[in-house]
C-alpha positions in Angstrom: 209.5 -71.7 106.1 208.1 -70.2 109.3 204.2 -71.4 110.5 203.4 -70.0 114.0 200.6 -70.9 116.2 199.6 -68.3 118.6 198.4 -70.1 121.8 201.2 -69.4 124.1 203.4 -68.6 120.1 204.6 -71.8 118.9 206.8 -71.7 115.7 208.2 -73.8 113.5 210.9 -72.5 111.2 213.6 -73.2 108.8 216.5 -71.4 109.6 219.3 -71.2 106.6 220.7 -68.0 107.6 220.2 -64.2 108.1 218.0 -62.8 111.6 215.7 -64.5 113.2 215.5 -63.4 116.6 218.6 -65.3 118.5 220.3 -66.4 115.2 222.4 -64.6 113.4 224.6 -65.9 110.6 226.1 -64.0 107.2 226.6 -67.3 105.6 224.5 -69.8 104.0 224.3 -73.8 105.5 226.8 -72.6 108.6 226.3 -74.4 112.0 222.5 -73.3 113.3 221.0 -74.3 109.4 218.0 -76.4 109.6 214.4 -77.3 111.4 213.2 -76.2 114.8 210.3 -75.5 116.6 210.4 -72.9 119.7 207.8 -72.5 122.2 207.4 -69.0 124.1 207.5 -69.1 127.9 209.4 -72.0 128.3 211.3 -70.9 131.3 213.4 -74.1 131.0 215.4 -73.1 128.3 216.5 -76.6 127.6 216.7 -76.2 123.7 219.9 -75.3 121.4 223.0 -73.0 122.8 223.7 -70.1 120.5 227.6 -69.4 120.0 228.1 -65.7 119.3 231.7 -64.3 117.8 232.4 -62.3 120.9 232.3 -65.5 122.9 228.4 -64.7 124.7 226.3 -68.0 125.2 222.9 -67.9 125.0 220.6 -70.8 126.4 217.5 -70.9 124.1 213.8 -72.7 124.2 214.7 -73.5 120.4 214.7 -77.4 119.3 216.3 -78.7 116.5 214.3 -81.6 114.3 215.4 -83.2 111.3 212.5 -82.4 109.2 210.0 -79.5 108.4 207.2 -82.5 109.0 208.6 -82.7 112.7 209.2 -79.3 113.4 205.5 -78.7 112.5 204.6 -81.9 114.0 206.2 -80.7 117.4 204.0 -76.9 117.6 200.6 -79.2 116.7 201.3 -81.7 119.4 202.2 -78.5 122.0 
Protein backbone atom coordinates (compact mmCIF):
# COMPACT_ATOMS: atom_id res chain seq x y z
CA UNK A 1 0.00 0.00 0.00
CA UNK A 2 1.58 3.41 -0.75
CA UNK A 3 -1.00 6.67 -1.41
CA UNK A 4 1.00 9.95 -1.58
CA UNK A 5 -0.29 13.44 -1.58
CA UNK A 6 1.94 15.94 -3.23
CA UNK A 7 1.48 19.26 -1.29
CA UNK A 8 4.69 19.39 0.57
CA UNK A 9 4.67 14.92 -0.38
CA UNK A 10 2.78 13.25 2.20
CA UNK A 11 2.74 9.39 2.11
CA UNK A 12 1.24 6.80 3.63
CA UNK A 13 2.69 3.33 3.22
CA UNK A 14 2.75 -0.19 4.30
CA UNK A 15 6.03 -1.22 4.77
CA UNK A 16 6.46 -5.31 5.05
CA UNK A 17 9.92 -5.42 3.71
CA UNK A 18 12.25 -4.74 0.80
CA UNK A 19 13.45 -0.72 -0.10
CA UNK A 20 11.71 1.97 0.52
CA UNK A 21 13.84 4.87 0.92
CA UNK A 22 15.30 4.58 4.69
CA UNK A 23 14.06 0.94 5.17
CA UNK A 24 15.71 -1.76 4.26
CA UNK A 25 14.97 -5.25 5.38
CA UNK A 26 15.60 -8.95 3.50
CA UNK A 27 13.04 -10.51 5.59
CA UNK A 28 9.36 -10.53 5.72
CA UNK A 29 7.27 -9.11 9.24
CA UNK A 30 10.99 -8.09 10.85
CA UNK A 31 11.08 -5.02 13.23
CA UNK A 32 10.10 -1.83 10.86
CA UNK A 33 6.77 -4.05 9.39
CA UNK A 34 3.62 -2.08 9.34
CA UNK A 35 1.65 1.51 8.80
CA UNK A 36 3.26 4.92 8.61
CA UNK A 37 2.79 8.08 7.20
CA UNK A 38 5.95 10.50 6.52
CA UNK A 39 5.77 14.02 5.78
CA UNK A 40 8.68 15.79 3.63
CA UNK A 41 10.38 18.75 5.13
CA UNK A 42 9.80 18.06 8.50
CA UNK A 43 13.02 19.39 9.86
CA UNK A 44 12.12 17.86 13.27
CA UNK A 45 12.69 14.51 12.52
CA UNK A 46 10.75 13.37 15.51
CA UNK A 47 9.44 10.10 13.83
CA UNK A 48 10.90 6.34 14.09
CA UNK A 49 14.90 5.58 14.47
CA UNK A 50 16.13 3.26 11.81
CA UNK A 51 18.78 0.58 13.13
CA UNK A 52 21.19 -0.32 10.32
CA UNK A 53 23.53 -3.70 10.68
CA UNK A 54 26.72 -1.64 10.68
CA UNK A 55 25.43 0.10 13.80
CA UNK A 56 24.45 3.81 11.85
CA UNK A 57 21.26 5.46 13.38
CA UNK A 58 19.18 7.34 11.43
CA UNK A 59 16.48 9.87 12.87
CA UNK A 60 13.51 9.81 10.43
CA UNK A 61 10.12 12.13 9.83
CA UNK A 62 8.47 8.51 9.48
CA UNK A 63 5.39 7.74 12.06
CA UNK A 64 4.26 4.48 12.80
CA UNK A 65 0.19 3.98 13.11
CA UNK A 66 -1.57 0.92 13.75
CA UNK A 67 -3.76 0.98 10.79
CA UNK A 68 -3.76 1.72 6.92
CA UNK A 69 -7.14 3.93 7.99
CA UNK A 70 -4.76 6.06 10.32
CA UNK A 71 -1.81 6.18 8.30
CA UNK A 72 -4.09 7.67 5.55
CA UNK A 73 -6.05 9.50 8.08
CA UNK A 74 -2.78 11.21 9.24
CA UNK A 75 -1.52 12.69 5.34
CA UNK A 76 -5.51 13.94 4.85
CA UNK A 77 -5.45 15.81 8.11
CA UNK A 78 -1.69 17.29 7.17
Amino acid sequence: MRAEYNHNLMIALLYNYGIYWEFYEKQPNNIYSGYYYYEAGDDKNDGIVIRYSNGYEKKTSYHKVSSADNALLAVINK
